[in-house]
C-alpha positions in Angstrom: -21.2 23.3 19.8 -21.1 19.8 21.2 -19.9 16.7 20.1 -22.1 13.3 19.1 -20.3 10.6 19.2 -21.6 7.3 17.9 -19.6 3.7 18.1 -20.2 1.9 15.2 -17.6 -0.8 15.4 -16.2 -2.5 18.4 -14.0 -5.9 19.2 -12.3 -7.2 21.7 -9.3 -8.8 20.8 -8.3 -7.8 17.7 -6.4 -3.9 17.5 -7.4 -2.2 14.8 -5.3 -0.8 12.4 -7.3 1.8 10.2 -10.8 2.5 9.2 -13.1 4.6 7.2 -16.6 6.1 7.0 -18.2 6.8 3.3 -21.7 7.2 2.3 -23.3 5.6 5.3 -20.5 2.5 5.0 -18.1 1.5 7.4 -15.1 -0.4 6.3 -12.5 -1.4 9.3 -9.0 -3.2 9.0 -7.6 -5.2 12.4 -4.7 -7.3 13.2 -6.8 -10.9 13.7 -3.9 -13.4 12.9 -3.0 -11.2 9.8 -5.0 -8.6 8.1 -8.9 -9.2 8.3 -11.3 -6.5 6.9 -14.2 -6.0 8.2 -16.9 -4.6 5.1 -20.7 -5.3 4.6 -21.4 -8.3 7.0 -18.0 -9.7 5.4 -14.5 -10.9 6.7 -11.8 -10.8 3.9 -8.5 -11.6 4.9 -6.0 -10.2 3.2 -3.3 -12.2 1.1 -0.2 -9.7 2.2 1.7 -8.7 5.2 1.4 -5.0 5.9 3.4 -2.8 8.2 1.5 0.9 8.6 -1.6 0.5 6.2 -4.4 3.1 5.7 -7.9 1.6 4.5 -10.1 3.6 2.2 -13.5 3.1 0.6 -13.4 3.9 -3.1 -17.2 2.9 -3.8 -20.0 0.4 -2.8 -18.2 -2.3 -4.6 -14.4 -1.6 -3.7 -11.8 -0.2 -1.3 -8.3 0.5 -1.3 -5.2 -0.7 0.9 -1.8 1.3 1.0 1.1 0.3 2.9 3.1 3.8 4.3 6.1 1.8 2.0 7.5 -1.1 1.2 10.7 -0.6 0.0 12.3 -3.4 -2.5 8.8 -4.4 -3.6 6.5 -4.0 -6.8 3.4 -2.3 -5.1 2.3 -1.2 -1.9 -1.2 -0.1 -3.0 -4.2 -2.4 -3.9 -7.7 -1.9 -5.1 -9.7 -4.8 -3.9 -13.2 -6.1 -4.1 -15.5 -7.2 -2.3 -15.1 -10.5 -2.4 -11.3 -10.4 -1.9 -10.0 -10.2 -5.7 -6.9 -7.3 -5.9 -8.1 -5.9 -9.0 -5.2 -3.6 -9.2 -2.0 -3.1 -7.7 0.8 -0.3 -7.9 3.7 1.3 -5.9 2.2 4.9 -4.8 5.8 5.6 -3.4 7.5 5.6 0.1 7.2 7.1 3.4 3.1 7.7 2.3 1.7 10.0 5.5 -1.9 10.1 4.2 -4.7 8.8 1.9 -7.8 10.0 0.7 -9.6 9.5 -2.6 -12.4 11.2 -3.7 -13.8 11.4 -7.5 -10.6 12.6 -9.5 -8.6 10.0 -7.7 -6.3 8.3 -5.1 -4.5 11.5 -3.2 -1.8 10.2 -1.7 0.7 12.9 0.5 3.7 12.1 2.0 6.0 12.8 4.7 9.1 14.7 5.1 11.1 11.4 4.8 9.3 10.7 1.0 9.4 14.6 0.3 13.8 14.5 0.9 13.5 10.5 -0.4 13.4 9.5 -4.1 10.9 9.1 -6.8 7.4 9.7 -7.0 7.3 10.6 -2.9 9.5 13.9 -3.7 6.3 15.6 -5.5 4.9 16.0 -1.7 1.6 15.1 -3.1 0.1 13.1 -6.1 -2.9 12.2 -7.7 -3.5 8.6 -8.7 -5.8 7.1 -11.0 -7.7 3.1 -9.5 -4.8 1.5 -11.9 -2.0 3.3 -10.5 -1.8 5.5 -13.1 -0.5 9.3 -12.0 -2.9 11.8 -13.0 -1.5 14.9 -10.9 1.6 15.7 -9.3 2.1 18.8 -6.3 5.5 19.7 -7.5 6.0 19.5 -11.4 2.0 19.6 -12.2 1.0 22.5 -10.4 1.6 26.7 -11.4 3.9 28.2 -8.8 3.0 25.6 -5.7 3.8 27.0 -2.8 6.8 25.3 -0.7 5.8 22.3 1.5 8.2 19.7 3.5 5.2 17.4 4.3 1.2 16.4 3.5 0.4 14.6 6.4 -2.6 16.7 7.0 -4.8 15.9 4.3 -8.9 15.7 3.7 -10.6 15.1 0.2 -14.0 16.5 -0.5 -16.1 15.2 -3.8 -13.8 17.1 -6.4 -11.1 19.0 -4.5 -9.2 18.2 -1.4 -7.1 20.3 1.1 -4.3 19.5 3.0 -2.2 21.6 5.9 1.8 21.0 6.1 3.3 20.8 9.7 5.7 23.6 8.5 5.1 26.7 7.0 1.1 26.1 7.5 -0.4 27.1 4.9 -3.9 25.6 4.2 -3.9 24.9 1.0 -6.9 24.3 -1.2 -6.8 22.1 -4.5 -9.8 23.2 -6.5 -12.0 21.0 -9.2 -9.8 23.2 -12.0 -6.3 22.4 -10.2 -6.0 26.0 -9.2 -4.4 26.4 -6.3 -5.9 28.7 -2.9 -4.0 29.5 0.2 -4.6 30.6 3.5 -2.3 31.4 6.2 -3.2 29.3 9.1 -2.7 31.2 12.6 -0.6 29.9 15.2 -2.6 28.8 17.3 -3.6 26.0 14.6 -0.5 24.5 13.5 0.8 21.3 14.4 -2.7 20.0 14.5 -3.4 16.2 14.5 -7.0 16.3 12.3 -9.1 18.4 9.8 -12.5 18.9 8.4 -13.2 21.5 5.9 -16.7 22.1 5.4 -17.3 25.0 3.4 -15.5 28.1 4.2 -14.9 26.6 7.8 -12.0 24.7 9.0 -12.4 22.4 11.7 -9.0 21.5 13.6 -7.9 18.6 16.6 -5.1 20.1 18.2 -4.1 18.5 21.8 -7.6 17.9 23.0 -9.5 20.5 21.5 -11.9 21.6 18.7 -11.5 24.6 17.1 -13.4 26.3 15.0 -11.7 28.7 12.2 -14.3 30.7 9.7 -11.5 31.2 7.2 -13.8 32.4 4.4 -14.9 34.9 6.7 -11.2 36.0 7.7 -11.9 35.5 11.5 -10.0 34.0 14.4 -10.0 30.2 15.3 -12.0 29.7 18.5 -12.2 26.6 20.8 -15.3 25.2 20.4 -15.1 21.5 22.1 -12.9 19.1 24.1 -12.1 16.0 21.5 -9.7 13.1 22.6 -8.3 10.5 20.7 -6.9 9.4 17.6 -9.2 11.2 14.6 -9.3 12.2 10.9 -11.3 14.8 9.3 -14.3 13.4 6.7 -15.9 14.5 3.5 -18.3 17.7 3.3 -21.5 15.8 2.9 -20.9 12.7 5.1 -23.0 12.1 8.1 -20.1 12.1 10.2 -17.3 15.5 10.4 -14.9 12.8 12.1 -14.3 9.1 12.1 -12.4 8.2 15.5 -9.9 5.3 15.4 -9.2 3.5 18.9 -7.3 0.6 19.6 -10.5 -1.6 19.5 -13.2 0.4 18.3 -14.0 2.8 15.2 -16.6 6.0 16.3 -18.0 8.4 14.4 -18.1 11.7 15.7 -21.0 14.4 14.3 -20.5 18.3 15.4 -23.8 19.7 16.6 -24.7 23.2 17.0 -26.4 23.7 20.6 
C-alpha cells in the first residue's frame, strides 16, 4: 500500500488552524489578523475570537465552528453560512477533544478534562442537532455503554460513527439503530493519533506509521506505510482516507493498493 498525497491548500503567512475535506469541498480556517475562512473562492472572517477551534463542513451551503470551550460564555458552537450569517449558535460543552458530523448530527466527544468536568461534557460523547438541540447522549442515552475516560479519537461515517478512547481501547462502533459494537483494539494500536474506518477495516496513525487492522476479519494490525504529520481519519466514501493539517498547508492523503 502506498500513500498519494495531494496539497490542496497552501499559504504563506497565515498558520492554519483547522480544516476539512467533504464531498469534493475544502473548507480551511487560518489565523490572518483574526479568524478568516477560506470556502468556495470566498474569505469570511469571522465576527469572534477563538482559542482551539475545529472547522467542519455540514453541507454545500454551511459549515460549523466549535471552540474546545469557552467557559463563562453563552455558545461556543456556530452554524454559519456561506456568506457569513451565524445561523445558529449553542454551548456544546467544555474541554470538546473532537468534532465530526455526519447525517444524524453534530458528534461532539470530549476529553478527560470534560468527561471529570460538569454538565453536558460528563456524557463523554453527545449527539447534537444544527440548533444545538441534544439528540443523543454516550452515557445516560445508551444500553450498558461501556466505560470510557475520553473520545478524542473520533470519525463519523454517513449514519454511524466510531470513536477509540486513549484508555481502555475499545473501538467502539455507534450503529444507524444506536446499538452499540465493540472491539478490543490490540496493543500495538492504542494511543494512536488518527483513524479511518472503512468497512470492516481500521486504518490507524500511530508515531509515523500506517497500520492496517482487518477487524471484521479478526486479524492482526500490520504496518502498511510511513505517514508523518498532523492527520484525521475521513468519511467511507470520500475521495480522500485522510485530510493532513500542517502549519501552512491542508493535504489530502488517498491510500492506494500497489
Amino acid at each position: 500500500m502506498k500513500l498519494q498525497i495531494e496539497r490542496i491548500f497552501i499559504t504563506d503567512e497565515s498558520r492554519v488552524f483547522d480544516a476539512d475535506l467533504s464531498g469534493g469541498e475544502v473548507i480551511v480556517l487560518v489565523n490572518q489578523d483574526g479568524q478568516v475562512v477560506y470556502w468556495n473562492e470566498r474569505m469570511i472572517r469571522l465576527p469572534f475570537h477563538l482559542s482551539s477551534p475545529f472547522i467542519r463542513l455540514l453541507d454545500s451551503e454551511t459549515f460549523l465552528v466549535v471552540d474546545v470551550t469557552h467557559e463563562g460564555t453563552p455558545g461556543n458552537a456556530w452554524v454559519i453560512d456561506g456568506r457569513g450569517s451565524i445561523l445558529h449558535s449553542f454551548h456544546a460543552g467544555n474541554a470538546i477533544g473532537a468534532v465530526a458530523v455526519n447525517d444524524t448530527g453534530i458528534w461532539i466527544g470530549y476529553a478527560d478534562e470534560g468527561v471529570f468536568g460538569e454538565g453536558i461534557s460528563t456524557e463523554a460523547l453527545v449527539c447534537f442537532s444544527r440548533t444545538g438541540e441534544v439528540l443523543q447522549r454516550y452515557q445516560s442515552d445508551f444500553v450498558r455503554p461501556p466505560t470510557i475516560v475520553d473520545c478524542e479519537l473520533l470519525q463519523a461515517n454517513q449514519t454511524e460513527v466510531w470513536f477509540c478512547p486513549s484508555i481502555w481501547y475499545d473501538l467502539i462502533h455507534v450503529d444507524l439503530t444506536g446499538r452499540l459494537n465493540k472491539y478490543k483494539t490490540p496493543k500495538r494500536l492504542h494511543d494512536s493519533s488518527a483513524l479511518t474506518i472503512q468497512g470492516q477495516v481500521g486504518y490507524f496513525v500511530k508515531d509515523g506509521l500506517l497500520y492496517k487492522w482487518p477487524f471484521g476479519a479478526r486479524k492482526r494490525p500490520d504496518v502498511v506505510a510511513e505517514f508523518s504529520g498532523t492527520a484525521r481519519g475521513l468519511g467511507e466514501g470520500e475521495r480522500f482516507h485522510f485530510i493532513q493539517i500542517g502549519d501552512y498547508e491542508v493535504s489530502g492523503v488517498q491510500l492506494v493498493n500497489e
